[in-house]
TORDREN-889662 format. One record per atom (N, C-alpha, C): atom name; residue in three letters; z negated, x negated, y. Coordinates in nm, 3 decimals, padded with zeros to 5 digits. Layout:
# residues N
 atom res       Z       X       Y
   CA Ala       Z       X       Y
...
# end
This chain:
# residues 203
 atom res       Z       X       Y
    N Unk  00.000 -00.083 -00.121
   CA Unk  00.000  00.000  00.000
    C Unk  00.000 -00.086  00.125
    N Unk -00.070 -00.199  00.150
   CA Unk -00.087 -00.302  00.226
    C Unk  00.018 -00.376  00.272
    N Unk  00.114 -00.398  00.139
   CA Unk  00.224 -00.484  00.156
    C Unk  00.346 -00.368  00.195
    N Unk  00.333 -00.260  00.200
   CA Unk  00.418 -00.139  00.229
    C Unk  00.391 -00.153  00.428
    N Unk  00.334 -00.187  00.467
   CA Unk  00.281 -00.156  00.591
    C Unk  00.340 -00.289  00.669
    N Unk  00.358 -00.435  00.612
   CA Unk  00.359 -00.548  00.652
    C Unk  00.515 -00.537  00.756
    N Unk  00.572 -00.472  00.699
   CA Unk  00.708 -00.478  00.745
    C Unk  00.748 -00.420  00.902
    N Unk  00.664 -00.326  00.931
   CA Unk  00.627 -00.188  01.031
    C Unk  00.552 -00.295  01.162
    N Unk  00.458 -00.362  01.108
   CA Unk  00.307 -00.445  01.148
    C Unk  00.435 -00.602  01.236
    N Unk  00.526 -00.614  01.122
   CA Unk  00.650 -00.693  01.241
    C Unk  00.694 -00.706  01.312
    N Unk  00.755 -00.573  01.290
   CA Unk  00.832 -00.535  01.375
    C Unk  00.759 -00.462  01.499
    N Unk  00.661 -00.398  01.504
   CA Unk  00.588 -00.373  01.645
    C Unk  00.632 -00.455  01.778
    N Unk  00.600 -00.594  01.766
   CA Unk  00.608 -00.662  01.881
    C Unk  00.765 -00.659  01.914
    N Unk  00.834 -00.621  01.851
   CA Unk  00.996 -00.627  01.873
    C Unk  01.018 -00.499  01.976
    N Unk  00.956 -00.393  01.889
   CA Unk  00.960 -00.258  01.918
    C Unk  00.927 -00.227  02.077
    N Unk  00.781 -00.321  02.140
   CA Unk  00.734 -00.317  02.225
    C Unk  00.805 -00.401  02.340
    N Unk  00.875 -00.488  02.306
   CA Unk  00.921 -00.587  02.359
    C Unk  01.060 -00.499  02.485
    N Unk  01.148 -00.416  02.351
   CA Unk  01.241 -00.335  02.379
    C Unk  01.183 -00.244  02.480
    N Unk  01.109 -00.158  02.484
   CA Unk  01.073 -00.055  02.550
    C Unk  00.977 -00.170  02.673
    N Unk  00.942 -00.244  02.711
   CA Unk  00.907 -00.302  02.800
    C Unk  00.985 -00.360  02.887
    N Unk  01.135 -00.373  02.851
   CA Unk  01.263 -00.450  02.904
    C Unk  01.328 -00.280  02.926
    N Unk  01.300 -00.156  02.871
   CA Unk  01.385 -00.062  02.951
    C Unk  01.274 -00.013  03.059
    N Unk  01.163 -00.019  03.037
   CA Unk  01.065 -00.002  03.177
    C Unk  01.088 -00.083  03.265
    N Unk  01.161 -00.188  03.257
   CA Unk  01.127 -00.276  03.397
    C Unk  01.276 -00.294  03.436
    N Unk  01.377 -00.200  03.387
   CA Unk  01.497 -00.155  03.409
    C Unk  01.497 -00.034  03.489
    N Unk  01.411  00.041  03.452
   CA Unk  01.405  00.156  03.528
    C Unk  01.378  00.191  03.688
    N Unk  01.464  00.248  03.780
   CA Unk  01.382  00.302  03.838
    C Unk  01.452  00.426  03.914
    N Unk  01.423  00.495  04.072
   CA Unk  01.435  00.622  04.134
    C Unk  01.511  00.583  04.243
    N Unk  01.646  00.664  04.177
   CA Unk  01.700  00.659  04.345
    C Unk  01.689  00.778  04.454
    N Unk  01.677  00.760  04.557
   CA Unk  01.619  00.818  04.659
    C Unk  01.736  00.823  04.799
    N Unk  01.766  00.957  04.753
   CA Unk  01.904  01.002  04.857
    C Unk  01.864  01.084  04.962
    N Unk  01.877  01.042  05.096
   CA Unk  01.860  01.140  05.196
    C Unk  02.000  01.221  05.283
    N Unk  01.927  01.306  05.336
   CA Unk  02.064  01.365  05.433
    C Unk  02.058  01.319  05.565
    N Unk  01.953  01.257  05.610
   CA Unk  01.980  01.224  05.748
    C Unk  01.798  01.107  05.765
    N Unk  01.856  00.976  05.843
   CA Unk  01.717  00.885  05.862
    C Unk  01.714  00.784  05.776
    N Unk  01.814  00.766  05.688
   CA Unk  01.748  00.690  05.563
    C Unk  01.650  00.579  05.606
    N Unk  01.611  00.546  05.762
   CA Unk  01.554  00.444  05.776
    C Unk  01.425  00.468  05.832
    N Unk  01.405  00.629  05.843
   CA Unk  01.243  00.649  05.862
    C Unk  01.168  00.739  05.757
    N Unk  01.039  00.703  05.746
   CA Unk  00.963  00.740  05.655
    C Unk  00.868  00.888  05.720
    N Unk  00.783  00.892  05.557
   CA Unk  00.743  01.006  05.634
    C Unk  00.579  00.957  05.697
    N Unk  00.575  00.832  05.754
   CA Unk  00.470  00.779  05.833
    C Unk  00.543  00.786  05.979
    N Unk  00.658  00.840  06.004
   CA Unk  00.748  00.811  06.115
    C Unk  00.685  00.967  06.209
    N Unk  00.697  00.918  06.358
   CA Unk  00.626  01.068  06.447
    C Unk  00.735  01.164  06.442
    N Unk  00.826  01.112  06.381
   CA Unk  00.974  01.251  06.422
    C Unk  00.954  01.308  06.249
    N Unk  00.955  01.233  06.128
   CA Unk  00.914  01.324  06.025
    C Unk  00.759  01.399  06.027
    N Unk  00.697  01.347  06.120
   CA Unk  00.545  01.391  06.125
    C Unk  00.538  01.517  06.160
    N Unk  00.604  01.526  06.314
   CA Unk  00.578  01.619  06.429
    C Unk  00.700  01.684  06.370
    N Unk  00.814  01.742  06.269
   CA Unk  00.862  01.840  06.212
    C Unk  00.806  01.886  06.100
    N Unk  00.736  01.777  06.043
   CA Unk  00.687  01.861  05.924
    C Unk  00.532  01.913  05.961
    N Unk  00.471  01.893  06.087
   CA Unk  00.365  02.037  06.135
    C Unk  00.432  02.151  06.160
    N Unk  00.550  02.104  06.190
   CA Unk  00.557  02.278  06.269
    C Unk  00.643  02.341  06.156
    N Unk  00.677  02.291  06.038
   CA Unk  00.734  02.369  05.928
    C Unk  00.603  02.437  05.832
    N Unk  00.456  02.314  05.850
   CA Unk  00.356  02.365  05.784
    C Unk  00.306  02.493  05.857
    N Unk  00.274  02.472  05.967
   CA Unk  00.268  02.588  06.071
    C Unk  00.285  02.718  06.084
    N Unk  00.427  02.670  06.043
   CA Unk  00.536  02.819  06.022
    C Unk  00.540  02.901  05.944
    N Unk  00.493  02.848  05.801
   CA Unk  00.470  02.885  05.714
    C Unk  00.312  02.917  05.684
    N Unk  00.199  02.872  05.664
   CA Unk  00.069  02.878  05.702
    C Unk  00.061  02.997  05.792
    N Unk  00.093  03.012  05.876
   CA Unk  00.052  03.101  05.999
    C Unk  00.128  03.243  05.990
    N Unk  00.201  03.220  05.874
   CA Unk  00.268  03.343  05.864
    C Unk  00.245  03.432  05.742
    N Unk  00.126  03.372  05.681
   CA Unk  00.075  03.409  05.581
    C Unk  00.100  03.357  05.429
    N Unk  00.214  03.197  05.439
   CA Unk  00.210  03.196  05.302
    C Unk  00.107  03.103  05.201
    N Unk -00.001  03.113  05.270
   CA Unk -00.107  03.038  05.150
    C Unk -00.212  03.154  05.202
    N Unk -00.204  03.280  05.203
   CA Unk -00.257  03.356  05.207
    C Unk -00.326  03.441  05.124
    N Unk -00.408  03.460  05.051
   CA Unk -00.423  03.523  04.905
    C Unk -00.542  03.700  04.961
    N Unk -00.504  03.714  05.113
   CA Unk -00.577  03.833  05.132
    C Unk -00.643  03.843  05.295
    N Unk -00.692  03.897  05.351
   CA Unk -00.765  03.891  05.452
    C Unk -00.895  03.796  05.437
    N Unk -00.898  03.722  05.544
   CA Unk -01.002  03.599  05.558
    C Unk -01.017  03.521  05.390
    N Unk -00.906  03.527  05.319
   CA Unk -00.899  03.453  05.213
    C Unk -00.785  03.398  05.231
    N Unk -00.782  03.196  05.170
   CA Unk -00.703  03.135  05.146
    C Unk -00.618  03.060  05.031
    N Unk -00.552  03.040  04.996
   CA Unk -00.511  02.948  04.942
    C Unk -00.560  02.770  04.981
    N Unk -00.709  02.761  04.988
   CA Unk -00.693  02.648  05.074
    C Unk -00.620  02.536  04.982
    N Unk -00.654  02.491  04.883
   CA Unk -00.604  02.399  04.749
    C Unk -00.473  02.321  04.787
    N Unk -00.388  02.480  04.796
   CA Unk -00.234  02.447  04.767
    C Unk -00.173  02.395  04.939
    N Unk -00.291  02.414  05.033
   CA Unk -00.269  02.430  05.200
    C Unk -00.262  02.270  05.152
    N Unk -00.346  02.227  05.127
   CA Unk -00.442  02.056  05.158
    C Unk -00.339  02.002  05.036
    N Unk -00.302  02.041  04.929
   CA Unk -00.219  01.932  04.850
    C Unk -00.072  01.922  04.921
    N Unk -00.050  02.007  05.034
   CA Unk  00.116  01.989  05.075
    C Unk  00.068  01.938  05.191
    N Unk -00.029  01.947  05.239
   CA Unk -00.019  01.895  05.391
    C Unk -00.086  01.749  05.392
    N Unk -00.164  01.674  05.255
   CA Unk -00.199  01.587  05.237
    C Unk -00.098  01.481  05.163
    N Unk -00.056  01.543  05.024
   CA Unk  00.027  01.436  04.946
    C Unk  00.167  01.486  04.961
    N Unk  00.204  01.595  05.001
   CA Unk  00.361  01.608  05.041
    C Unk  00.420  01.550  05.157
    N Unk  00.328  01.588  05.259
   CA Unk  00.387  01.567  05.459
    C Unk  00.304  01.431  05.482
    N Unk  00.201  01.383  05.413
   CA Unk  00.103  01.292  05.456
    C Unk  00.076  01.321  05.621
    N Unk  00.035  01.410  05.635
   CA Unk -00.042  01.457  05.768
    C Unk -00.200  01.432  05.777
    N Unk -00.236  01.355  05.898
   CA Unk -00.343  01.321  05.920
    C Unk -00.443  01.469  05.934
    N Unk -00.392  01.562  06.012
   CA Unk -00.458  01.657  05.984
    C Unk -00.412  01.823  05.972
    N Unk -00.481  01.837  05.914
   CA Unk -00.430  02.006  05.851
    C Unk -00.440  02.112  05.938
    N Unk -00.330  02.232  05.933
   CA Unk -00.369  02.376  06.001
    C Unk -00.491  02.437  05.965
    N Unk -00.595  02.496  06.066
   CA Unk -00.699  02.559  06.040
    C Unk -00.640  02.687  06.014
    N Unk -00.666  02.747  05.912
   CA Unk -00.623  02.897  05.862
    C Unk -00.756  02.960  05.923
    N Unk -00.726  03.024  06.052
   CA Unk -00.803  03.115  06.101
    C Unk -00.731  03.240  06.185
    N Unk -00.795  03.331  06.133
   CA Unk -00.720  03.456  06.220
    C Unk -00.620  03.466  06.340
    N Unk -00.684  03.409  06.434
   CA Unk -00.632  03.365  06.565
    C Unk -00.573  03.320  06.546
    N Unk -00.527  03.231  06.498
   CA Unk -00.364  03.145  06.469
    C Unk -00.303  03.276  06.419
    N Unk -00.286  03.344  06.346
   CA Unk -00.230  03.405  06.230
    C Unk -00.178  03.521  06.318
    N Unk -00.247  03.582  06.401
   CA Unk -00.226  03.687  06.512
    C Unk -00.127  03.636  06.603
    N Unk -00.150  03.516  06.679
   CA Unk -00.038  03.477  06.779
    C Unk  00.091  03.480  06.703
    N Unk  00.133  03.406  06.561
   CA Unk  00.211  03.405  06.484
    C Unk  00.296  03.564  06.465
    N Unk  00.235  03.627  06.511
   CA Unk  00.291  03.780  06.460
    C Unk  00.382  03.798  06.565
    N Unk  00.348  03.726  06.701
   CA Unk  00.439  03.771  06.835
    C Unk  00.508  03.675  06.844
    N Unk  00.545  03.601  06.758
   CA Unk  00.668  03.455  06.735
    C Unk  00.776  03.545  06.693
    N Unk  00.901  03.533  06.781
   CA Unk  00.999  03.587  06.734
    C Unk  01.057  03.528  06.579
    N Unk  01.092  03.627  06.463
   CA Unk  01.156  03.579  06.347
    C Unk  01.251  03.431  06.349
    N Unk  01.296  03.466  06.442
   CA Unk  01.438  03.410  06.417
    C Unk  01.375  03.249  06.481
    N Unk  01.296  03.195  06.549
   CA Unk  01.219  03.123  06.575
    C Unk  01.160  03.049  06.439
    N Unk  01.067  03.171  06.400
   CA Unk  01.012  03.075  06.272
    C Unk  01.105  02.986  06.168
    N Unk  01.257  03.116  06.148
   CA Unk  01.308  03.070  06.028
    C Unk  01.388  02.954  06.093
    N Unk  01.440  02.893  06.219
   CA Unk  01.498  02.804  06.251
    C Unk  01.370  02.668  06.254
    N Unk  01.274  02.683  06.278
   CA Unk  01.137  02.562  06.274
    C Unk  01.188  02.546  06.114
    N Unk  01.139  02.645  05.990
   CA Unk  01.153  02.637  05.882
    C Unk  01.323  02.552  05.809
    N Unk  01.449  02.607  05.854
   CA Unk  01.573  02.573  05.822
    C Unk  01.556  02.409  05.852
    N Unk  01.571  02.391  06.000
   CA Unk  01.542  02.296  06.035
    C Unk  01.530  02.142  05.959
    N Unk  01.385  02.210  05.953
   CA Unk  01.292  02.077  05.854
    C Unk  01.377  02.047  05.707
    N Unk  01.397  02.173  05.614
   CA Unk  01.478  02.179  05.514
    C Unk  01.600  02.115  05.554
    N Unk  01.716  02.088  05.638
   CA Unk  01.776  02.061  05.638
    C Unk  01.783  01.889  05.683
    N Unk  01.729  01.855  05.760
   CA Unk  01.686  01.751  05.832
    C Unk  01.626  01.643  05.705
    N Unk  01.546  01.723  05.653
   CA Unk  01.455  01.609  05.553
    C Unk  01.522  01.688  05.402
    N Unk  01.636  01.689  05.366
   CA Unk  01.663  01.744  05.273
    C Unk  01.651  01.595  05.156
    N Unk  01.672  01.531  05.051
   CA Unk  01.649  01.473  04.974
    C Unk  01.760  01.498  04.811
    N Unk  01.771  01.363  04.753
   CA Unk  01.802  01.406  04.601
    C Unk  01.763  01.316  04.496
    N Unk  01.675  01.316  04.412
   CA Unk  01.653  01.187  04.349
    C Unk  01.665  01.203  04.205
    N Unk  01.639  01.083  04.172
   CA Unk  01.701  01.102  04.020
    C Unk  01.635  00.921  03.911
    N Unk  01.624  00.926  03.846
   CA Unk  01.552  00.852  03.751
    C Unk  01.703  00.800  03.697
    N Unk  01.707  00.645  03.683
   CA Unk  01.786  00.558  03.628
    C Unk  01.765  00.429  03.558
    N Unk  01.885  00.371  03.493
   CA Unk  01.815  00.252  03.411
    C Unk  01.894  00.107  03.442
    N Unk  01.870  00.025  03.511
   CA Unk  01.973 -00.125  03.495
    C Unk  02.028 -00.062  03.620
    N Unk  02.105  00.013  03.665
   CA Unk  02.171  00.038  03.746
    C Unk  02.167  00.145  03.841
    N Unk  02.174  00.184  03.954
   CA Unk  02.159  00.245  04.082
    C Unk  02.271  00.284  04.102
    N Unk  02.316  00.478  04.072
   CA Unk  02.420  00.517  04.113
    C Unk  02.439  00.545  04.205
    N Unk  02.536  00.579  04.325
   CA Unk  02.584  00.640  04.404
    C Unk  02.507  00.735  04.454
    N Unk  02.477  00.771  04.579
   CA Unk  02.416  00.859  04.607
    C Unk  02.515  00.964  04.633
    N Unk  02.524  01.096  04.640
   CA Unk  02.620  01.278  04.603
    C Unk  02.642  01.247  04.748
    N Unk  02.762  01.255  04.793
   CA Unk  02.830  01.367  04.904
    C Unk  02.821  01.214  05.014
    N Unk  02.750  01.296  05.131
   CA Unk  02.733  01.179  05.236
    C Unk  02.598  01.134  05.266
    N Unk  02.522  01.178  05.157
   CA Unk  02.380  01.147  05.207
    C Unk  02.376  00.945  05.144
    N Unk  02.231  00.882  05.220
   CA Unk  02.268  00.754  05.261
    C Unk  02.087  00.711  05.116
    N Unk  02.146  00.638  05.111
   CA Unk  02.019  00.598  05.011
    C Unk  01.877  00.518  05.096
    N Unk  01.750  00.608  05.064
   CA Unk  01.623  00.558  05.137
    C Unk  01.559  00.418  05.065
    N Unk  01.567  00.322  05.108
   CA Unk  01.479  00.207  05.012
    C Unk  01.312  00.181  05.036
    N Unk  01.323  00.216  05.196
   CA Unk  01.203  00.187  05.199
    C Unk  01.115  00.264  05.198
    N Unk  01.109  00.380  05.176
   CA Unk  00.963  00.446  05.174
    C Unk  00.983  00.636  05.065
    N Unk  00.929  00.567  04.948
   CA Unk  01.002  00.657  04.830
    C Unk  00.897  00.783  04.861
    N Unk  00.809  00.813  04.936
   CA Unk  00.766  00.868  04.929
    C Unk  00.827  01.084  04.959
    N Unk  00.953  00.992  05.065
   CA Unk  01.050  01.073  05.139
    C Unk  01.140  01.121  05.048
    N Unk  01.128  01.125  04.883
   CA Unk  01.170  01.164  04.776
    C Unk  01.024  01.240  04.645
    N Unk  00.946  01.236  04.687
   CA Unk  00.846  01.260  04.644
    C Unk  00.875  01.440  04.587
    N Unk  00.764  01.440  04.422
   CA Unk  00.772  01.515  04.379
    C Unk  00.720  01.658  04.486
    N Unk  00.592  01.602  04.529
   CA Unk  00.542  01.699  04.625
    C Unk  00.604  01.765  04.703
    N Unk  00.624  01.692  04.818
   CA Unk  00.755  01.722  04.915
    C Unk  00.865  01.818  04.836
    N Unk  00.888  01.765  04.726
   CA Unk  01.032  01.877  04.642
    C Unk  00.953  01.989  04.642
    N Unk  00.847  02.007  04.609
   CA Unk  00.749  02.109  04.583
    C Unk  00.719  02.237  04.740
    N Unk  00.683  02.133  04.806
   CA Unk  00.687  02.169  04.936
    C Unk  00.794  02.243  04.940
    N Unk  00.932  02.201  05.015
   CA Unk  01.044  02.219  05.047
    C Unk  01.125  02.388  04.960
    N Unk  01.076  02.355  04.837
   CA Unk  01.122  02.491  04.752
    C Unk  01.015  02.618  04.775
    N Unk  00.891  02.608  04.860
   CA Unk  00.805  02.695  04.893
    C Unk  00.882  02.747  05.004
    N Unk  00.913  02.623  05.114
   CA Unk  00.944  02.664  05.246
    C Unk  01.106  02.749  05.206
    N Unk  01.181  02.725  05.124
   CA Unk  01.281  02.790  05.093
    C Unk  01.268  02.968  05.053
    N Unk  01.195  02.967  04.983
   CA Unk  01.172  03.102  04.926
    C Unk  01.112  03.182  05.059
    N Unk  00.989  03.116  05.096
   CA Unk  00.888  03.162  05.168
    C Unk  01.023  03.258  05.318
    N Unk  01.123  03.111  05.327
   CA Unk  01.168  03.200  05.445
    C Unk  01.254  03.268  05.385
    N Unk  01.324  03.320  05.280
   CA Unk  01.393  03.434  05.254
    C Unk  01.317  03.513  05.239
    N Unk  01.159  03.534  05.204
   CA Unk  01.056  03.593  05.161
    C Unk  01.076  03.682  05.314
    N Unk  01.008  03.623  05.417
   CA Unk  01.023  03.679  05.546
    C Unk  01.125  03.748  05.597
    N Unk  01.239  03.715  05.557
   CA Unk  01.397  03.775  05.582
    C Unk  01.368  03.936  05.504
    N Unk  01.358  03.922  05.383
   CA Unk  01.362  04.052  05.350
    C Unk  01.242  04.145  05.385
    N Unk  01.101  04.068  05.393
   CA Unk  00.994  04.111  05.452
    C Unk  01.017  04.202  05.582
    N Unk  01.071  04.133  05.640
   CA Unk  01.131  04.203  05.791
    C Unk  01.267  04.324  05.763
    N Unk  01.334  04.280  05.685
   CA Unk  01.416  04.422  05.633
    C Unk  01.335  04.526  05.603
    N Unk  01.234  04.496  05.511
   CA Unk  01.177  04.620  05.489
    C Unk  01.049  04.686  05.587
    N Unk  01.039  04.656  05.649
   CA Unk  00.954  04.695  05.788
    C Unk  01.033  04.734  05.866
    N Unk  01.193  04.657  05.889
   CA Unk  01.238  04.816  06.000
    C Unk  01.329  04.892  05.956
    N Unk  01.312  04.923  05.784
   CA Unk  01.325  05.049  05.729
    C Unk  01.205  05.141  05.652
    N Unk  01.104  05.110  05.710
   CA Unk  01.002  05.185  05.686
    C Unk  00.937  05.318  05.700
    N Unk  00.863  05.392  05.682
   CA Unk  00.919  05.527  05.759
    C Unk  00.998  05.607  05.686
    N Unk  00.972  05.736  05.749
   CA Unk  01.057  05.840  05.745
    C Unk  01.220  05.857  05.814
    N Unk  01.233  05.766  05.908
   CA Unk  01.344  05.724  06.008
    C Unk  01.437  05.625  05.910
    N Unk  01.365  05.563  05.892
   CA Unk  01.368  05.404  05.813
    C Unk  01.486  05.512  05.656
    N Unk  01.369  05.577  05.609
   CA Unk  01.442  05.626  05.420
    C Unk  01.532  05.729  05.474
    N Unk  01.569  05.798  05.614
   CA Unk  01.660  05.862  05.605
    C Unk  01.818  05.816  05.643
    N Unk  01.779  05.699  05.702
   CA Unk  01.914  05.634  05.734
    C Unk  01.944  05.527  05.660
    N Unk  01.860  05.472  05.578
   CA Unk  01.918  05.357  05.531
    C Unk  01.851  05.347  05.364
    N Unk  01.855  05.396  05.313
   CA Unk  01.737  05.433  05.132
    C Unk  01.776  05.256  05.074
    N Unk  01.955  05.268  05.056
   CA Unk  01.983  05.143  04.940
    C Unk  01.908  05.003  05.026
    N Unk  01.931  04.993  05.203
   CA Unk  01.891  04.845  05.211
    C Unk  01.780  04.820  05.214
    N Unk  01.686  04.969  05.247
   CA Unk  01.548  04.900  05.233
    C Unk  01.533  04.897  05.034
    N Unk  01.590  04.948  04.951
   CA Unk  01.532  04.921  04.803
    C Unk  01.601  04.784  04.757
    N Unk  01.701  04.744  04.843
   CA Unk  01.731  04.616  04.756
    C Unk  01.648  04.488  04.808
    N Unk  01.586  04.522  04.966
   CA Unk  01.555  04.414  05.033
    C Unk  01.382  04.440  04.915
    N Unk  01.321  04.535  04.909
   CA Unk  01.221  04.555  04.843
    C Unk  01.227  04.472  04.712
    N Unk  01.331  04.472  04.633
   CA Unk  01.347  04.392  04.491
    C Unk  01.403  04.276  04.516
    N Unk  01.468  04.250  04.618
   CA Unk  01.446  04.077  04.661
    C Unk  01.338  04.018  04.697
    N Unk  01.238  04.105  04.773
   CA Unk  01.126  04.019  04.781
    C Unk  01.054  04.044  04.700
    N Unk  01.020  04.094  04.604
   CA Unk  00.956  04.137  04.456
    C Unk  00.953  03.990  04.415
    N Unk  01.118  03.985  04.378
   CA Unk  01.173  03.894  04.283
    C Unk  01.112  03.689  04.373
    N Unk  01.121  03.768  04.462
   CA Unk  01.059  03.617  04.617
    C Unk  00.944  03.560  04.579
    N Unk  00.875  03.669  04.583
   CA Unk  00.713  03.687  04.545
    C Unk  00.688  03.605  04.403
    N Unk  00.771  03.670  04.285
   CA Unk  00.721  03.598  04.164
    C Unk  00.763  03.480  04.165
    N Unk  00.847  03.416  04.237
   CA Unk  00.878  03.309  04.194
    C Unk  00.838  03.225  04.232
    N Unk  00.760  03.206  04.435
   CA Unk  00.617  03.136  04.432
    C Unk  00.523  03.209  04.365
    N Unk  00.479  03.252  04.316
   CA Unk  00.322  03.283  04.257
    C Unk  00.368  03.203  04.122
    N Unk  00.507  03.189  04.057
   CA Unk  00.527  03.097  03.978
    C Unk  00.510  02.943  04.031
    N Unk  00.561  02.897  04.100
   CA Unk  00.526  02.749  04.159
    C Unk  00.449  02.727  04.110
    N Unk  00.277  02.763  04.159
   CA Unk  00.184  02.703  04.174
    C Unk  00.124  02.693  04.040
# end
């Protein structure tokens, strides 16, 4: 049984050897759409990504109720996604002024940032492909590819179609609202249904 094993017990260090030469082959390329030369320690990725946290925060999406938060998911995007020195206070008063922010305001703060700091990365071995389309490859600061940030970014995506249809169905609400218009307020209703589950899936 001993001498059945000797052969296995050899070859290990070979085995290890291999997989230690494709680890140190490996690594992440990191494609941006615009900056490749600032990070997100930079005041222009800083001071857009408050007012995308902002926008979102203040408009209720780490909201789980009246004077209840999501604080968790507030502090893991505004800490290890944006690396922001400091966080939105989720307090009423913010949340109220936010209501008299015109829409079309928020979702351009929100587009904005998404577009500006858009990203594509990808895991490789020995070699560094091409980065897609015209975006420019980031070297120095991988963080601006970060899982978080992806995380982030697909909240702020939903969140503002979330609001788009949110607002459809508020100015077909009513009796005014179901007599003139029934199909757009029920489809905008099952788009944001469908909005809804799919952050409450995220997290």
């Amino acid at each position: 049984m001993h001498m059945g094993l000797r052969p296995l017990a050899a070859l290990l260090p070979a085995v290890l050897a291999i997989r230690e030469a494709e680890e140190s082959g490996r690594g992440t390329l990191c494609c941006v759409s615009s900056y490749p030369d600032l990070g997100v320690g930079s005041a222009k990725f800083r001071a857009e990504a408050e007012k995308a946290l902002e926008a979102a925060a203040y408009t209720g999406a780490y909201s789980a109720g009246p004077d209840n938060y999501h604080s968790a998911r507030l502090i893991k995007h505004c800490k290890h996604a944006l690396h922001l020195k400091t966080c939105p206070r989720m307090d009423v008063t913010f949340m109220k002024i936010y209501e008299h922010v015109p829409l079309s305001e928020i979702e351009t703060r929100i587009e904005n940032f998404l577009t500006t700091w858009h990203f594509h990365s990808e895991t490789y071995w020995a070699f560094a492909p091409e980065c897609p389309g015209q975006m420019k490859r980031q070297k120095e600061d991988p963080a601006r590819c970060s899982e978080d940030l992806g995380h982030f970014m697909r909240m702020l995506e939903l969140w503002k179609d979330g609001l788009k249809y949110a607002d459809q169905v508020k100015k077909n609400a009513g009796f005014r609202g179901w007599l003139k218009d029934k199909k757009t307020k029920a489809m905008a209703e099952k788009k944001l249904k469908n909005i809804m589950a799919e952050l409450d899936a995220l997290w």
